[in-house]
Backbone as a chain_set.jsonl record, in Angstrom:
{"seq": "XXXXXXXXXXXXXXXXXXXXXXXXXXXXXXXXXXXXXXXXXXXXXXXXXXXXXXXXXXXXXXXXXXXX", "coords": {"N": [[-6.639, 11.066, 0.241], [-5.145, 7.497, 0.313], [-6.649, 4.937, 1.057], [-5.275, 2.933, 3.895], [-3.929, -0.549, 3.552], [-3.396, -2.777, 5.46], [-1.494, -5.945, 5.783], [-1.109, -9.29, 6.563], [0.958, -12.344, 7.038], [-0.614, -15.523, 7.977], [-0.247, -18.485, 10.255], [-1.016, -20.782, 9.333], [-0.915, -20.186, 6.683], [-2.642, -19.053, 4.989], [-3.864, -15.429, 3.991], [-3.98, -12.457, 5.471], [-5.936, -9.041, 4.927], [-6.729, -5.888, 5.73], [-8.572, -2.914, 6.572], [-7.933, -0.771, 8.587], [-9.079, 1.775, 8.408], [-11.634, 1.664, 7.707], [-13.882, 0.253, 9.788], [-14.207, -3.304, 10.461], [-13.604, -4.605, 7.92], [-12.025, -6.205, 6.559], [-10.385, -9.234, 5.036], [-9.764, -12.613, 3.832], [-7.26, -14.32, 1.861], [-5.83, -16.932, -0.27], [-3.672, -16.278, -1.28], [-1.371, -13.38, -1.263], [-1.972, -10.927, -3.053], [-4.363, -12.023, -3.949], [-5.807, -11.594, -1.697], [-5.523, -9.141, -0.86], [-7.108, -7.998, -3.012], [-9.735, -8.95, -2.656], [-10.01, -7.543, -0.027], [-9.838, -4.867, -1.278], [-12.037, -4.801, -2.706], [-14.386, -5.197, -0.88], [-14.302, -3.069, 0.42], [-14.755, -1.571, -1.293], [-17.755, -2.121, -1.665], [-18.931, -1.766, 0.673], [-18.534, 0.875, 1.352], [-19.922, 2.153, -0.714], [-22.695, 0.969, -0.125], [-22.665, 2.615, 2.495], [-22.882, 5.339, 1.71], [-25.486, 4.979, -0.424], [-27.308, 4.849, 1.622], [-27.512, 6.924, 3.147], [-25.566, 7.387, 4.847], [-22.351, 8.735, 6.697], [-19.285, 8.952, 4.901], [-16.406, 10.024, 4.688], [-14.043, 8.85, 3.867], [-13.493, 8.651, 1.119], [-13.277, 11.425, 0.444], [-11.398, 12.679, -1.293], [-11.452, 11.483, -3.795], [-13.485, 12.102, -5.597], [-14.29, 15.446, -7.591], [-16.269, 17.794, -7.278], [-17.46, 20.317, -9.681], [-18.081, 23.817, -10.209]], "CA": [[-5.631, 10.2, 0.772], [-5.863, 6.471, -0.245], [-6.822, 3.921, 2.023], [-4.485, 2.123, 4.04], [-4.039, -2.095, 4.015], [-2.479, -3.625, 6.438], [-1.833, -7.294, 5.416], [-0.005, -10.536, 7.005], [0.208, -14.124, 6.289], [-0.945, -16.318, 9.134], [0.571, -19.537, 10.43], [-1.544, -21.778, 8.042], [-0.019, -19.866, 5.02], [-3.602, -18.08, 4.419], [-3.019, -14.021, 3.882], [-4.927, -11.642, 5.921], [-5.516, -7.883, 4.663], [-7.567, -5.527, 6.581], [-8.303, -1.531, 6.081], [-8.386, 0.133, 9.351], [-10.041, 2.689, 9.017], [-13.597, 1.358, 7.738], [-14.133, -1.259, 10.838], [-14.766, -4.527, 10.047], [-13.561, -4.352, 6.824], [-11.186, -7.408, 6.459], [-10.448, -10.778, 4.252], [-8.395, -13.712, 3.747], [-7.213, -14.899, 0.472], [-4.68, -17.655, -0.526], [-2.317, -15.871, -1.522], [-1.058, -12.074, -0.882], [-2.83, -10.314, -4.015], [-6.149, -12.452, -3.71], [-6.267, -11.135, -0.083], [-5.723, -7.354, -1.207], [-8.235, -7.428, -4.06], [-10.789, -9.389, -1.416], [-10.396, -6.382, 0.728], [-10.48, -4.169, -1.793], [-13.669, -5.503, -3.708], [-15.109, -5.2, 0.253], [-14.168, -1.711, 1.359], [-15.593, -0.309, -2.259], [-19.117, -2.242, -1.342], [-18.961, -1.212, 1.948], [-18.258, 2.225, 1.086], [-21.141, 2.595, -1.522], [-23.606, 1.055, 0.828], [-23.028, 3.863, 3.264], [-23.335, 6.545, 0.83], [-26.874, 4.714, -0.555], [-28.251, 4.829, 2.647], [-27.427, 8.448, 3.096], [-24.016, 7.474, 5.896], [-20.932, 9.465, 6.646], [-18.186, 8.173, 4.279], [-15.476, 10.412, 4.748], [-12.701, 8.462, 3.093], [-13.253, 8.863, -0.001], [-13.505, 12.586, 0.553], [-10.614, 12.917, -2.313], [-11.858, 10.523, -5.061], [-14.387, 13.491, -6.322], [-13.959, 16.988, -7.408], [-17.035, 18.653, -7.654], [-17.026, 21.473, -10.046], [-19.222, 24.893, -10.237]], "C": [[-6.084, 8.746, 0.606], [-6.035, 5.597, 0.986], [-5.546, 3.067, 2.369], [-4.983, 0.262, 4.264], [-3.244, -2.559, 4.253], [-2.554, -5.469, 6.09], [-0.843, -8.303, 6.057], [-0.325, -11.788, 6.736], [0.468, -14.724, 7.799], [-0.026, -17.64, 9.121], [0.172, -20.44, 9.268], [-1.347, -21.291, 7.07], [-1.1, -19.188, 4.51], [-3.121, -16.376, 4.36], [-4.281, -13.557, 4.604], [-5.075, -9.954, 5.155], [-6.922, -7.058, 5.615], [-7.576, -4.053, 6.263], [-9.362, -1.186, 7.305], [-9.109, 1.099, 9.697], [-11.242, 2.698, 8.685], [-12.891, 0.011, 8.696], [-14.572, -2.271, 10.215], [-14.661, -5.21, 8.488], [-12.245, -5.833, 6.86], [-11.382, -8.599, 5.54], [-9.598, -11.275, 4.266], [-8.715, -13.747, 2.242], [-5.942, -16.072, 0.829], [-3.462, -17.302, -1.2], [-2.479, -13.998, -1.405], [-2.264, -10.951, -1.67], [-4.266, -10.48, -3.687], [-6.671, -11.45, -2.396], [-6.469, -9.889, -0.279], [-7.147, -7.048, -1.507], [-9.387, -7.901, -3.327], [-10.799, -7.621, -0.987], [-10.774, -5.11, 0.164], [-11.585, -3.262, -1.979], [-14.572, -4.793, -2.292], [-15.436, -3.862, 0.715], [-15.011, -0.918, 0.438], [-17.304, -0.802, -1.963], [-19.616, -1.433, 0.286], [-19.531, 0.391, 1.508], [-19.894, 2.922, 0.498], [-22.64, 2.316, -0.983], [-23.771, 1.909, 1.647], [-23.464, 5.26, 2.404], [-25.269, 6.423, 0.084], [-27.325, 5.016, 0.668], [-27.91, 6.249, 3.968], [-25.991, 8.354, 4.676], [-22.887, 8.07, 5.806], [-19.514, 8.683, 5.815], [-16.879, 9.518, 3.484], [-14.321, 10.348, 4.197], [-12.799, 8.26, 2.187], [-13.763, 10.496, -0.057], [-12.475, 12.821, -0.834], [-10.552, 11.65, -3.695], [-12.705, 11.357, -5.801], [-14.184, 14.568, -6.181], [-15.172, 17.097, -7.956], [-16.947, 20.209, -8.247], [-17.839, 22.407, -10.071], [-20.082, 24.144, -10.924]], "O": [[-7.295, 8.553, 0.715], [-5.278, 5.821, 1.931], [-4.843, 2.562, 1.494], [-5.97, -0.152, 4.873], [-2.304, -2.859, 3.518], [-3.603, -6.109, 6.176], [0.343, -7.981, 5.999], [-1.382, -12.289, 6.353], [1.411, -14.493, 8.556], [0.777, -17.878, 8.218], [0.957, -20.776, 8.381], [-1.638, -22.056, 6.15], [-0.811, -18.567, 3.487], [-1.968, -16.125, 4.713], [-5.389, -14.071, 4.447], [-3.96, -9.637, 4.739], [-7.898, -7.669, 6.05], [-6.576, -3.715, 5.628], [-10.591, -1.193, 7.368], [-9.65, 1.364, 10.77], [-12.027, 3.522, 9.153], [-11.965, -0.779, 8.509], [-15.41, -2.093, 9.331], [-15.402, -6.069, 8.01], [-11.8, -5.878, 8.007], [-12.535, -8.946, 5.287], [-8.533, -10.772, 4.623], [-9.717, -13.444, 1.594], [-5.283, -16.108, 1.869], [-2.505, -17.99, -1.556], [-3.575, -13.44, -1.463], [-3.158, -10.339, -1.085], [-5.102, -9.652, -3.324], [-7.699, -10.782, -2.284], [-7.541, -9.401, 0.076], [-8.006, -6.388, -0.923], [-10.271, -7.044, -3.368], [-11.445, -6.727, -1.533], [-11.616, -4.347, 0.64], [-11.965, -2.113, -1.756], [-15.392, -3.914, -2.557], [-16.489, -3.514, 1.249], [-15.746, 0.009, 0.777], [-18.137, 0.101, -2.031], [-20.556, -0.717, 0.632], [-20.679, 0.825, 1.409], [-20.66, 3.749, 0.993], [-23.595, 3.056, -1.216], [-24.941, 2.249, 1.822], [-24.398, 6.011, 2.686], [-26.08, 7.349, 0.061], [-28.126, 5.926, 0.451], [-28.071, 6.345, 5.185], [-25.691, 9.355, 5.328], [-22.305, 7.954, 4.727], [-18.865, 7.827, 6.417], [-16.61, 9.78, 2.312], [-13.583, 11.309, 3.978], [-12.032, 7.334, 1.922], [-14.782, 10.684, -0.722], [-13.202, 13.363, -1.666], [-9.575, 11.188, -4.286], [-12.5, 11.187, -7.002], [-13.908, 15.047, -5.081], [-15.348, 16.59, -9.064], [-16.513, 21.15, -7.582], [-18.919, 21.844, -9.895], [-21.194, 24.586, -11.21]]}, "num_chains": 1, "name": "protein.A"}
């Protein structure tokens, strides 16, 4: 299931995007896109840091098929 991002544009016209379900996972950009691919870029480092350092990373449970 793919990650959800929740995104809004603030009063000062910056964009927020954010992906609930890794915590802390959030960015601004200047415009809508920038802000996505920010969060993106963030959630896949994130992500791969927990897996190096042997952490539960659950949500990408359907990005790999392991075969016999």
């Amino acid at each position: 299931m793919p990650l959800a991002i929740e995104i809004e544009q603030e009063d000062d016209g910056r964009w927020i995007a954010e992906v609930p379900a890794i915590p802390g996972v959030l960015a601004y950009g200047n415009s809508r896109d920038e802000a996505i691919g920010r969060v993106q870029a963030l959630s896949l480092r994130v992500l791969a840091d927990r897996l190096e350092h042997g952490g539960s990373v659950s949500q990408i449970g359907a990005v790999f098929a392991v075969g016999p």
